[in-house]
PDB file with one MODEL, atoms N, CA, C and O in Angstrom:
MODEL        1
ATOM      1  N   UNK A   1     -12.021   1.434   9.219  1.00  0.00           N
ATOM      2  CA  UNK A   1     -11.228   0.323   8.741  1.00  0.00           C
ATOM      3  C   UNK A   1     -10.102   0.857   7.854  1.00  0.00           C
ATOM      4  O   UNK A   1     -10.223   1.568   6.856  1.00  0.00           O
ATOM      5  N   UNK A   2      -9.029   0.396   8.387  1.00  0.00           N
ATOM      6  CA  UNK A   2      -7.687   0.633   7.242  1.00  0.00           C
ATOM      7  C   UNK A   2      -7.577  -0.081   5.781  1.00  0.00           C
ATOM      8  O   UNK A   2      -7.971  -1.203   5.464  1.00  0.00           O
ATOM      9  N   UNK A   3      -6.828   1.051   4.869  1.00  0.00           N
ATOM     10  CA  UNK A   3      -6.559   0.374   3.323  1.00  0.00           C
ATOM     11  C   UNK A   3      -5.562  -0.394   3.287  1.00  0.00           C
ATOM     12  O   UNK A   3      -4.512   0.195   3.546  1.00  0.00           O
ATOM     13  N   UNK A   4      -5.437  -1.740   3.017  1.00  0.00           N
ATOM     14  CA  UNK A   4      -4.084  -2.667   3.462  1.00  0.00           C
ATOM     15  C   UNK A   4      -3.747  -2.443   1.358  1.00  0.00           C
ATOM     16  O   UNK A   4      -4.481  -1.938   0.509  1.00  0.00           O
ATOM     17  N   UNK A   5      -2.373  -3.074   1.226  1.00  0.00           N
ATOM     18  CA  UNK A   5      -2.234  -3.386  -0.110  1.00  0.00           C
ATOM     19  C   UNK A   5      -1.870  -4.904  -0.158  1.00  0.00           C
ATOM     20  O   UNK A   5      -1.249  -5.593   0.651  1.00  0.00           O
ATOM     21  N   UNK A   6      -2.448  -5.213  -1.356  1.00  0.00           N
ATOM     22  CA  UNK A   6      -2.880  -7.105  -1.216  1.00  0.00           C
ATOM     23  C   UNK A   6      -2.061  -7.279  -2.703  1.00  0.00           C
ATOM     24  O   UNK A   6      -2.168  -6.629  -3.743  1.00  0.00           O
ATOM     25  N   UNK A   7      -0.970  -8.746  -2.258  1.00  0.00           N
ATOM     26  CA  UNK A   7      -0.904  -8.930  -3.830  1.00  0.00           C
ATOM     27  C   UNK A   7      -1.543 -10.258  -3.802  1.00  0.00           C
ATOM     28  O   UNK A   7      -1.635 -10.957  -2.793  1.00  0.00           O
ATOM     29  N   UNK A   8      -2.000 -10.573  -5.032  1.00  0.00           N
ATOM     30  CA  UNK A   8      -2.922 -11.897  -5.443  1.00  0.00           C
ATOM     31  C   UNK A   8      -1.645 -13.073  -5.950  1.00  0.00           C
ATOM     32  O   UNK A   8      -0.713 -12.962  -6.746  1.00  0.00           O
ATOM     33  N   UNK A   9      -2.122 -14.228  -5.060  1.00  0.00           N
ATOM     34  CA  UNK A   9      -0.761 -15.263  -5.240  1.00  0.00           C
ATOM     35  C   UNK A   9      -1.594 -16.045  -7.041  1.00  0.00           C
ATOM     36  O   UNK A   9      -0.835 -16.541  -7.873  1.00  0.00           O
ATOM     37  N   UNK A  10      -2.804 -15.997  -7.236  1.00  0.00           N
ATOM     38  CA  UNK A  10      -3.516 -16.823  -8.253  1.00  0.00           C
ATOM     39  C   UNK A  10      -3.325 -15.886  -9.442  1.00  0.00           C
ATOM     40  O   UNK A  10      -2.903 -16.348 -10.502  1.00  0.00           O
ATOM     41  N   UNK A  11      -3.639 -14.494  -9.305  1.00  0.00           N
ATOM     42  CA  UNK A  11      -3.828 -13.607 -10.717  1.00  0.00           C
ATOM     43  C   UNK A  11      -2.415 -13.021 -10.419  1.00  0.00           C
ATOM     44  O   UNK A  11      -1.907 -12.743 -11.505  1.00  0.00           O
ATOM     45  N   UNK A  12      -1.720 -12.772  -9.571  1.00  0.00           N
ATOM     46  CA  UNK A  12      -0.422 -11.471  -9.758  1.00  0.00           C
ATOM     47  C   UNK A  12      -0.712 -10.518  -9.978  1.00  0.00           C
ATOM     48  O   UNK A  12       0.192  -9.806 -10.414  1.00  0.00           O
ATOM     49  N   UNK A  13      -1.881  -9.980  -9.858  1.00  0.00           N
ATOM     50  CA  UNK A  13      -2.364  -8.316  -8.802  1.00  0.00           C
ATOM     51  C   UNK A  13      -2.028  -8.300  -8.043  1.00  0.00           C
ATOM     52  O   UNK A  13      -1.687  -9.285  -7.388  1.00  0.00           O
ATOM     53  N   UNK A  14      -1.917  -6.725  -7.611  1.00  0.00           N
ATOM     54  CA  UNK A  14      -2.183  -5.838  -6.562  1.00  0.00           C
ATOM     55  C   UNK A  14      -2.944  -4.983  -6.101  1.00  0.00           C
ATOM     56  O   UNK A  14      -2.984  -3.897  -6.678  1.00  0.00           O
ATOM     57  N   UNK A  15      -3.790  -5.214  -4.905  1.00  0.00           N
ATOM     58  CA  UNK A  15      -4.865  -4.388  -4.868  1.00  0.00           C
ATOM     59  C   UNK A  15      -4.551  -3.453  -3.835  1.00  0.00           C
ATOM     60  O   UNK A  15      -3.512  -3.339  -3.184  1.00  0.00           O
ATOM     61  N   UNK A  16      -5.553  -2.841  -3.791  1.00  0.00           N
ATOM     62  CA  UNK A  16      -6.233  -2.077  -2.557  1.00  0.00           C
ATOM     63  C   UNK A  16      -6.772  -2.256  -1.891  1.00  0.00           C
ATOM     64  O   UNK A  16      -7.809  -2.413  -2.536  1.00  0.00           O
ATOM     65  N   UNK A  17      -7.263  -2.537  -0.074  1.00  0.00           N
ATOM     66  CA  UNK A  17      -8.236  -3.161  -0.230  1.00  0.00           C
ATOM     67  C   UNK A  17      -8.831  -2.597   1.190  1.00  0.00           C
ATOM     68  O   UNK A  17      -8.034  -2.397   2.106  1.00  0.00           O
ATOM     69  N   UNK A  18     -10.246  -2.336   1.377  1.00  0.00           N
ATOM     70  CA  UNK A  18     -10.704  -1.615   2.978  1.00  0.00           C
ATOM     71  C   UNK A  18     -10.956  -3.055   3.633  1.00  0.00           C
ATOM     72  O   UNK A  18     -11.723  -3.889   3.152  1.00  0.00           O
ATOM     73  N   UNK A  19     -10.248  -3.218   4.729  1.00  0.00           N
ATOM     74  CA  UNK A  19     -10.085  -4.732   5.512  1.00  0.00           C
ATOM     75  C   UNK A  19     -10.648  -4.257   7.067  1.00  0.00           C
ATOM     76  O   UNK A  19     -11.024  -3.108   7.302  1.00  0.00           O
ATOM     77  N   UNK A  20     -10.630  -5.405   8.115  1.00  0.00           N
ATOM     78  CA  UNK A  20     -10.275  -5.156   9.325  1.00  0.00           C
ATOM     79  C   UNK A  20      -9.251  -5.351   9.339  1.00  0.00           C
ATOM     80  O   UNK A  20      -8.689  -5.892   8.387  1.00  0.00           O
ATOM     81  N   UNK A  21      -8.556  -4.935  10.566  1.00  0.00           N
ATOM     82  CA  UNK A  21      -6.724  -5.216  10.847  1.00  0.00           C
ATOM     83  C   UNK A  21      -6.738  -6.530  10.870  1.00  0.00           C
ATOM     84  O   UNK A  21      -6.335  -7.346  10.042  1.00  0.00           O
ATOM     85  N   UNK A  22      -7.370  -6.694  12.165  1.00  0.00           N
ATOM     86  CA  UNK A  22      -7.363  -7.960  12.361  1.00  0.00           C
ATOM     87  C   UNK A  22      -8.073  -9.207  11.802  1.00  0.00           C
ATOM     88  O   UNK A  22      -7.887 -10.228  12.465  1.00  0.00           O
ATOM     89  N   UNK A  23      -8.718  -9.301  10.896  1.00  0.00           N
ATOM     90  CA  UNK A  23      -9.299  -9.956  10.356  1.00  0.00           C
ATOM     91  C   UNK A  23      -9.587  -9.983   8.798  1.00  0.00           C
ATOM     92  O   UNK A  23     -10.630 -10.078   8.152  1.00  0.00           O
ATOM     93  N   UNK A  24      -8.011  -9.839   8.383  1.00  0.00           N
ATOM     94  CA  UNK A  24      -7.785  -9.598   6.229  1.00  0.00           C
ATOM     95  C   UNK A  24      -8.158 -11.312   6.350  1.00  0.00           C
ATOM     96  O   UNK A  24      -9.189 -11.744   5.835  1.00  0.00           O
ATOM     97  N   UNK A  25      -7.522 -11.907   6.836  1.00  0.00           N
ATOM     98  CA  UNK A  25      -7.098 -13.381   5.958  1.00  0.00           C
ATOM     99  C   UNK A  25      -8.802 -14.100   5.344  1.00  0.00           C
ATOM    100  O   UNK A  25      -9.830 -14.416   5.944  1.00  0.00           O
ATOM    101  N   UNK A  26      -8.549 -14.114   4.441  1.00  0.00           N
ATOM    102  CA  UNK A  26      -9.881 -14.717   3.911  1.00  0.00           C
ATOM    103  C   UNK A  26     -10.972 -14.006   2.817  1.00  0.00           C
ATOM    104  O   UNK A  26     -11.941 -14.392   2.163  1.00  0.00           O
ATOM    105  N   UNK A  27     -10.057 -12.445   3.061  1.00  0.00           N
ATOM    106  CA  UNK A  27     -10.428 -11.725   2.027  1.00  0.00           C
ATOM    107  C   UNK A  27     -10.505 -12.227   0.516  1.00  0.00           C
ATOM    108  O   UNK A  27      -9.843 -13.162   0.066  1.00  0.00           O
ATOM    109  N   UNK A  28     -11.252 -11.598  -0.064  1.00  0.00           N
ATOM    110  CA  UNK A  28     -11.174 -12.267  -1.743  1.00  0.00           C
ATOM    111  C   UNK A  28     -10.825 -11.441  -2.791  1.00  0.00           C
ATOM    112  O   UNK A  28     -11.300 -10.312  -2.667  1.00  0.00           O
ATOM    113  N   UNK A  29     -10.256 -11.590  -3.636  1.00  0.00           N
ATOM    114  CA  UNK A  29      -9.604 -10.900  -4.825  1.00  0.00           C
ATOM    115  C   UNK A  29     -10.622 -10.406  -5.554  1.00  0.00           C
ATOM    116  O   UNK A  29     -11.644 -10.968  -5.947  1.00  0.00           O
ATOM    117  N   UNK A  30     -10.319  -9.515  -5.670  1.00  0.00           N
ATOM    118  CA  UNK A  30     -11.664  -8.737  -6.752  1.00  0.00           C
ATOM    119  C   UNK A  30     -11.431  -8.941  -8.074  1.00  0.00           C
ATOM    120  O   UNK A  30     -12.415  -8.998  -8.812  1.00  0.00           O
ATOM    121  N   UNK A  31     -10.479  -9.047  -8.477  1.00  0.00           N
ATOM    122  CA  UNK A  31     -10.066  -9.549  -9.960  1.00  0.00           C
ATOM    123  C   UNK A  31     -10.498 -11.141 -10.046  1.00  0.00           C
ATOM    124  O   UNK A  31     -11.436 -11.272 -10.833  1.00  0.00           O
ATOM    125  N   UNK A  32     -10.106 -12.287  -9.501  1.00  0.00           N
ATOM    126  CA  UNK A  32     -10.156 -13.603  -9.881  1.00  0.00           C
ATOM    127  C   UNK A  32     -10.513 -14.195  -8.791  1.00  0.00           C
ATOM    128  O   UNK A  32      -9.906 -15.264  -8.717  1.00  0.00           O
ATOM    129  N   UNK A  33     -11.681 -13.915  -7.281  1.00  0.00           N
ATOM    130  CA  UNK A  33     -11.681 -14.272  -6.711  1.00  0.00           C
ATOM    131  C   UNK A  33     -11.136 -15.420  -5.455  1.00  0.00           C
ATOM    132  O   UNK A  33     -11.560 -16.126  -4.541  1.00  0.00           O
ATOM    133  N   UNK A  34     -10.204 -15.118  -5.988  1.00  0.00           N
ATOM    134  CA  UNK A  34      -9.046 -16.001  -4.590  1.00  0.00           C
ATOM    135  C   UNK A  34      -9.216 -15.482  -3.464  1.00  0.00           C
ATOM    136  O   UNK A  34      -9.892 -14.470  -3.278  1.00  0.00           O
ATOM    137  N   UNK A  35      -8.680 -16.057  -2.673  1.00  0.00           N
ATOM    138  CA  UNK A  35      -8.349 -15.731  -1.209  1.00  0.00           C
ATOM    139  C   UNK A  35      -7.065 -16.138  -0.432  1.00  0.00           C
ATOM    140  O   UNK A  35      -6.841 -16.186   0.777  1.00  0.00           O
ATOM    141  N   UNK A  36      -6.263 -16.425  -1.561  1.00  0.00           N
ATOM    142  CA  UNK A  36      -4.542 -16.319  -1.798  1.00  0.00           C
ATOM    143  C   UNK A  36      -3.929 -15.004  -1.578  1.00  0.00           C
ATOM    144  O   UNK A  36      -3.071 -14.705  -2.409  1.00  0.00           O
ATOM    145  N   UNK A  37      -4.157 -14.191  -0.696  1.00  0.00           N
ATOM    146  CA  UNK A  37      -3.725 -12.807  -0.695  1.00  0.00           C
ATOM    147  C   UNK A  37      -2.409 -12.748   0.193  1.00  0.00           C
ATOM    148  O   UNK A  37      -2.444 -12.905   1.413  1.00  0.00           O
ATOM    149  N   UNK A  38      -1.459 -12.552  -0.392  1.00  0.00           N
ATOM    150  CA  UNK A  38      -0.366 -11.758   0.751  1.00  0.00           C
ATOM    151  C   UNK A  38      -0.589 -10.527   0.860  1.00  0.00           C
ATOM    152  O   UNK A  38      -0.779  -9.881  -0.170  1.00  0.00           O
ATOM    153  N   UNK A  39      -0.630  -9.784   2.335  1.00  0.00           N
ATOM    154  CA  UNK A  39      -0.714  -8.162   3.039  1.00  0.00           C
ATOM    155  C   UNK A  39       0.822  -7.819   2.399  1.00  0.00           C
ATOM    156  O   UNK A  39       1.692  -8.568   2.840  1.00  0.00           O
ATOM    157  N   UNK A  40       1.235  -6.910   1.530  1.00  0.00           N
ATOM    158  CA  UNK A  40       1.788  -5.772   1.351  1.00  0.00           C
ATOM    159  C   UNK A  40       2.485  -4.640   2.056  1.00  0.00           C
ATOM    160  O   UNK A  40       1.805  -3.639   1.828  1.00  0.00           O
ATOM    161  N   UNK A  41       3.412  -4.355   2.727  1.00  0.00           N
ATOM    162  CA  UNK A  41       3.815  -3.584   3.234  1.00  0.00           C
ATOM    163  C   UNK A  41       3.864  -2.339   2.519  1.00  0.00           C
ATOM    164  O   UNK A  41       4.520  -2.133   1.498  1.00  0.00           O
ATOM    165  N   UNK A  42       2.976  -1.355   3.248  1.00  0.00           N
ATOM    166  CA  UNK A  42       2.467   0.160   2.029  1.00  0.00           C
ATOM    167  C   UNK A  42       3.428   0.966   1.848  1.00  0.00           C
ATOM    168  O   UNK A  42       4.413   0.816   2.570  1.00  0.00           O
ATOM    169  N   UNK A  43       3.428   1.747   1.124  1.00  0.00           N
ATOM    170  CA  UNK A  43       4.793   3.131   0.607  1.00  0.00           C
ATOM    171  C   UNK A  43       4.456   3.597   1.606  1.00  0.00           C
ATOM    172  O   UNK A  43       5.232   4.552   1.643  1.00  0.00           O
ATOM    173  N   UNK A  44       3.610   3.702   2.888  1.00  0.00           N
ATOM    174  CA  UNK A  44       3.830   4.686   3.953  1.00  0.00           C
ATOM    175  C   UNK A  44       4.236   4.566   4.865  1.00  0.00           C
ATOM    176  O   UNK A  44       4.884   5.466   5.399  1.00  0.00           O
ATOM    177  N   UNK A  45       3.950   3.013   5.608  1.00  0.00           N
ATOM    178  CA  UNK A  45       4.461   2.249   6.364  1.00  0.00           C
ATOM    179  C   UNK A  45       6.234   1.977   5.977  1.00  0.00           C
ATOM    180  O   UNK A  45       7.085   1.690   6.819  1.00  0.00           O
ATOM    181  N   UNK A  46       6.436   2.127   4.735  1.00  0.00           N
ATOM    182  CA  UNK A  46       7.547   2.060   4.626  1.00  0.00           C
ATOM    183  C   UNK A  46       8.942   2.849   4.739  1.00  0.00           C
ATOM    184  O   UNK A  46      10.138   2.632   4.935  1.00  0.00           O
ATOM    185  N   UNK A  47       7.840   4.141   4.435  1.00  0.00           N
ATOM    186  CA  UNK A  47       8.698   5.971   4.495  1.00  0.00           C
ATOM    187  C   UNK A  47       8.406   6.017   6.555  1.00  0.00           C
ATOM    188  O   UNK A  47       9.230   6.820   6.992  1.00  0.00           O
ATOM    189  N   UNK A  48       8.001   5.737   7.110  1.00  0.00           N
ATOM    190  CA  UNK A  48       7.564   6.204   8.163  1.00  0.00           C
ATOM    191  C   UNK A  48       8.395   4.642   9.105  1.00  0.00           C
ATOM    192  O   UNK A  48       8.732   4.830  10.274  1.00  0.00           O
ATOM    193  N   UNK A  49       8.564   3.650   8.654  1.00  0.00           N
ATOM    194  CA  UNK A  49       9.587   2.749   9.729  1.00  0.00           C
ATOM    195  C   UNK A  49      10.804   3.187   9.149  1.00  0.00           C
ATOM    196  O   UNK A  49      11.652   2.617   9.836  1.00  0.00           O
ATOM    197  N   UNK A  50      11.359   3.819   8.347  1.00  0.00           N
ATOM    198  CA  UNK A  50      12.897   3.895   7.734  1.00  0.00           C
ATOM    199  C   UNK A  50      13.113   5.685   8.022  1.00  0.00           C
ATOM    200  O   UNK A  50      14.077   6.380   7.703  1.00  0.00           O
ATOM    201  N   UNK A  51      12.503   5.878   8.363  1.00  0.00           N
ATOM    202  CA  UNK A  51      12.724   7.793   8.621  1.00  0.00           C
ATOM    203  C   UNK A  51      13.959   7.761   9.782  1.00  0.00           C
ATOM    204  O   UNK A  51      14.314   6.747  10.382  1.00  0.00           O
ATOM    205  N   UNK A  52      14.531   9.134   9.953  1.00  0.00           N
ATOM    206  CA  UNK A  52      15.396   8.759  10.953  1.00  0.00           C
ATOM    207  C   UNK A  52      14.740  10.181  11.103  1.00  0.00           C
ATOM    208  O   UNK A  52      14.142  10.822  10.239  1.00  0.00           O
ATOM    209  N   UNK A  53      15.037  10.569  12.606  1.00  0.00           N
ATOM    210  CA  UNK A  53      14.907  11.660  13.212  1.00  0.00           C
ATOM    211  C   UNK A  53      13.848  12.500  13.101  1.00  0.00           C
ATOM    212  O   UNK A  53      13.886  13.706  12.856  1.00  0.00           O
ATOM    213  N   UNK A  54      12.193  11.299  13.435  1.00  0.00           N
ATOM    214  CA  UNK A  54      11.256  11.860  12.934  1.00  0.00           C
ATOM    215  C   UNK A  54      10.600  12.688  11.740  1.00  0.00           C
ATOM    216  O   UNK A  54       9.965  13.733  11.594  1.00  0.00           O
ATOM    217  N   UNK A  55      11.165  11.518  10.875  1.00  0.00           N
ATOM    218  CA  UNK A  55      10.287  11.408   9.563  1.00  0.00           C
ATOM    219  C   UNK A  55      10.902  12.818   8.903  1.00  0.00           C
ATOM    220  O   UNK A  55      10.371  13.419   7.969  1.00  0.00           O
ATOM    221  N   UNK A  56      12.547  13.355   9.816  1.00  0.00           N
ATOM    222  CA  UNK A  56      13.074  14.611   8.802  1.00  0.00           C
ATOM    223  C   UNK A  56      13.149  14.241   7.151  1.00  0.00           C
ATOM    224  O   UNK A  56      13.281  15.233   6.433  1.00  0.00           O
ATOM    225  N   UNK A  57      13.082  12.945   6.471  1.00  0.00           N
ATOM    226  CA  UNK A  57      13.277  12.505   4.986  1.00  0.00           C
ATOM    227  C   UNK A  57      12.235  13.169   4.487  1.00  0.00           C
ATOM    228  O   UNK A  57      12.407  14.190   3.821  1.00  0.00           O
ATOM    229  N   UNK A  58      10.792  12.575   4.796  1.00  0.00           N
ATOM    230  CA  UNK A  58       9.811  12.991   4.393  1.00  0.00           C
ATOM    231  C   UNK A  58       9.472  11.958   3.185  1.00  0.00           C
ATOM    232  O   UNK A  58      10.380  11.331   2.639  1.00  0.00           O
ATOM    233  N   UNK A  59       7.815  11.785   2.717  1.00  0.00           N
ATOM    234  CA  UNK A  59       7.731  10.438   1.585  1.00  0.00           C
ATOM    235  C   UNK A  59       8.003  11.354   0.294  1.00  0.00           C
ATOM    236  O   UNK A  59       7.813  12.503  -0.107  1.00  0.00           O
ATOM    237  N   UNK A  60       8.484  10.309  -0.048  1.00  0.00           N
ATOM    238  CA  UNK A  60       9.096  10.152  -1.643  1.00  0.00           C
ATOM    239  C   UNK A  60       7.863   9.433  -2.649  1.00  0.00           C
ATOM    240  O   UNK A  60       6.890   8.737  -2.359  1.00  0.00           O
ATOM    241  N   UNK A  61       8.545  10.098  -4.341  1.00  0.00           N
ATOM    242  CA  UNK A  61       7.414   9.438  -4.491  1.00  0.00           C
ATOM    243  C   UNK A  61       7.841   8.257  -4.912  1.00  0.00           C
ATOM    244  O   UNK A  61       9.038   8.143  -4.646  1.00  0.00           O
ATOM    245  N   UNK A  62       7.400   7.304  -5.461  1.00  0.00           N
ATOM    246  CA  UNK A  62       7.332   5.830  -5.836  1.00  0.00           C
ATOM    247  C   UNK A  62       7.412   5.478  -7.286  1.00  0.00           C
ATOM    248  O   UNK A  62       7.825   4.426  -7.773  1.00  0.00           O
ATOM    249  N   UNK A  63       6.952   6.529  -7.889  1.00  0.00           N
ATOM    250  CA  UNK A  63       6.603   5.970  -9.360  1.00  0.00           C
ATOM    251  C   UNK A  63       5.011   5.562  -9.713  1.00  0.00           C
ATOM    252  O   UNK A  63       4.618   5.910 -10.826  1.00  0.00           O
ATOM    253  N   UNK A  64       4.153   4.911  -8.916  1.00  0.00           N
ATOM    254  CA  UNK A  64       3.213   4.759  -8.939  1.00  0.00           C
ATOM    255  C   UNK A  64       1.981   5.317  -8.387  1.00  0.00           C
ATOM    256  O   UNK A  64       1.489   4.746  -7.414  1.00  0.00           O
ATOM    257  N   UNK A  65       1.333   6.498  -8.938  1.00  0.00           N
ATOM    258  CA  UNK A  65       0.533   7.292  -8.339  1.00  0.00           C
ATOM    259  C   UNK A  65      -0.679   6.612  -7.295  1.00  0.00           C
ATOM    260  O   UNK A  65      -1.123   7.344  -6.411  1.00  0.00           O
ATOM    261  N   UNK A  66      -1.108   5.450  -7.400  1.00  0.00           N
ATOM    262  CA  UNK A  66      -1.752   4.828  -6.683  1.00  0.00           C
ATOM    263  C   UNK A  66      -1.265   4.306  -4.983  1.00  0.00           C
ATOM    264  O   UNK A  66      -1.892   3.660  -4.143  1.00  0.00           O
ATOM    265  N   UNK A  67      -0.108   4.814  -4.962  1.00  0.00           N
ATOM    266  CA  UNK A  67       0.803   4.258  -3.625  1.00  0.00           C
ATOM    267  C   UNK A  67       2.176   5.173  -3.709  1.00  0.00           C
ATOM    268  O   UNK A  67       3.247   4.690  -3.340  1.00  0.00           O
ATOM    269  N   UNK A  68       2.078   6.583  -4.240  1.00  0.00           N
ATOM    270  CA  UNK A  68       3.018   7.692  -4.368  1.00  0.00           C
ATOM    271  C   UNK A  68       2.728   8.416  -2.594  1.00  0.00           C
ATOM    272  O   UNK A  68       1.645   8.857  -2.209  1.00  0.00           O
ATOM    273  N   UNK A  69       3.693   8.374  -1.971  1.00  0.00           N
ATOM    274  CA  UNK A  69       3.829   8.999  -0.851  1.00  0.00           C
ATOM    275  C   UNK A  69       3.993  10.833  -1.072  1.00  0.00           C
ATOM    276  O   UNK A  69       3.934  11.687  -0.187  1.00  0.00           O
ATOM    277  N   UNK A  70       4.165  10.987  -2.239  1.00  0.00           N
ATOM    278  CA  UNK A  70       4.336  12.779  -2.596  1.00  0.00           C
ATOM    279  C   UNK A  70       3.148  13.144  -3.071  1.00  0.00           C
ATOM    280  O   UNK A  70       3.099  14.348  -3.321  1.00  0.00           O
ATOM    281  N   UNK A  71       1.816  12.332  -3.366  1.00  0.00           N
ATOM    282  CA  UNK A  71       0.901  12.712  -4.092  1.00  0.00           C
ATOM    283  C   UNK A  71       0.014  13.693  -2.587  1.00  0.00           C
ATOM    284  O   UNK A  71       0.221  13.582  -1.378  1.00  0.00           O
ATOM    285  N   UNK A  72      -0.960  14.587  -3.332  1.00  0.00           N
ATOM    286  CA  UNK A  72      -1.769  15.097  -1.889  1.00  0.00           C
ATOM    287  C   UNK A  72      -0.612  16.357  -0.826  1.00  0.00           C
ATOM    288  O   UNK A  72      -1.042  17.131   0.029  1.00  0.00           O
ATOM    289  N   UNK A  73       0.739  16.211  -1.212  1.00  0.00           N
ATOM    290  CA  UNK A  73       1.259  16.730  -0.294  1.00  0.00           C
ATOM    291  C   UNK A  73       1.223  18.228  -0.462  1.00  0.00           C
ATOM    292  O   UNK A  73       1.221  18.939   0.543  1.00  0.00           O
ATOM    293  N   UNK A  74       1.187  18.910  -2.044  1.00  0.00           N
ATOM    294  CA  UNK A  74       1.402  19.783  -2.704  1.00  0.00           C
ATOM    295  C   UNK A  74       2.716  20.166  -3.132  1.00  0.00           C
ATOM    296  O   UNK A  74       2.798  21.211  -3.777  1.00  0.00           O
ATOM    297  N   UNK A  75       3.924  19.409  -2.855  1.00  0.00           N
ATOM    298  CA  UNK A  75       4.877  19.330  -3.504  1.00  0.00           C
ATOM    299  C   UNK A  75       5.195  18.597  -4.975  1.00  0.00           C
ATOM    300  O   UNK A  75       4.834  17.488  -5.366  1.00  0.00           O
ATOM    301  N   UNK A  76       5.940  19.537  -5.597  1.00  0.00           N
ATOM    302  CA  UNK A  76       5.905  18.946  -6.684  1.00  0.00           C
ATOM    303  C   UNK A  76       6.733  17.924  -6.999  1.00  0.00           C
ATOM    304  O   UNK A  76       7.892  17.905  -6.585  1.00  0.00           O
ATOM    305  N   UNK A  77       6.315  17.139  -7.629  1.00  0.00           N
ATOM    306  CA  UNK A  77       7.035  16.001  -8.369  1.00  0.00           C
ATOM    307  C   UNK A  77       5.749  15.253  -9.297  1.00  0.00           C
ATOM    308  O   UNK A  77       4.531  15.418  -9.244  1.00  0.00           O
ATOM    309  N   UNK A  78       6.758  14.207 -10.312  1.00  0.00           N
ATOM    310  CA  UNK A  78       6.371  13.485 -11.434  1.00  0.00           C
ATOM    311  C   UNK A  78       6.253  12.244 -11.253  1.00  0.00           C
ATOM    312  O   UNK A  78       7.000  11.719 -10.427  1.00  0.00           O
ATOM    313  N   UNK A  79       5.085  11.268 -12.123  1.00  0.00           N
ATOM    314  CA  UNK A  79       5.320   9.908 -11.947  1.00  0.00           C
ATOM    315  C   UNK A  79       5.946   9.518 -13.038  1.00  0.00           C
ATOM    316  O   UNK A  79       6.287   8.343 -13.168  1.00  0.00           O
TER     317      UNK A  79
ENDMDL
END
């Protein structure tokens, strides 16, 4: 099962969350139990539809180590 990123329409989190693809809607907020979730489009999905010429850019990081596309890579950079 894939990690989707969820923001909460009731608390204004953002989670993490192990879903089916096909079957998020109805998921529940782990913070305030809702099931108000909008799916998130991820920092990877995002470096990887905007790449040109097979992903020659490469991910960047984000600022946020929890959804940093440079983290794991062994290149250096800062949050």
């Amino acid at each position: 099962m894939p990690i989707y990123d969820f923001f909460c329409q009731d608390c204004g989190k953002d989670h993490e969350l192990l879903v089916r693809s096909s079957n998020w809607k109805g998921t529940v907020c782990p913070k305030c139990g809702s099931t108000r979730l909008e799916k998130k489009m991820s920092s990877f999905a995002a470096v990887a539809a905007g790449a040109s010429g097979g992903g020659a850019e490469g991910p960047s990081c984000s600022g946020v180590p929890s959804s940093c596309g440079m983290c794991g890579t062994g290149k250096p950079h800062s949050h």
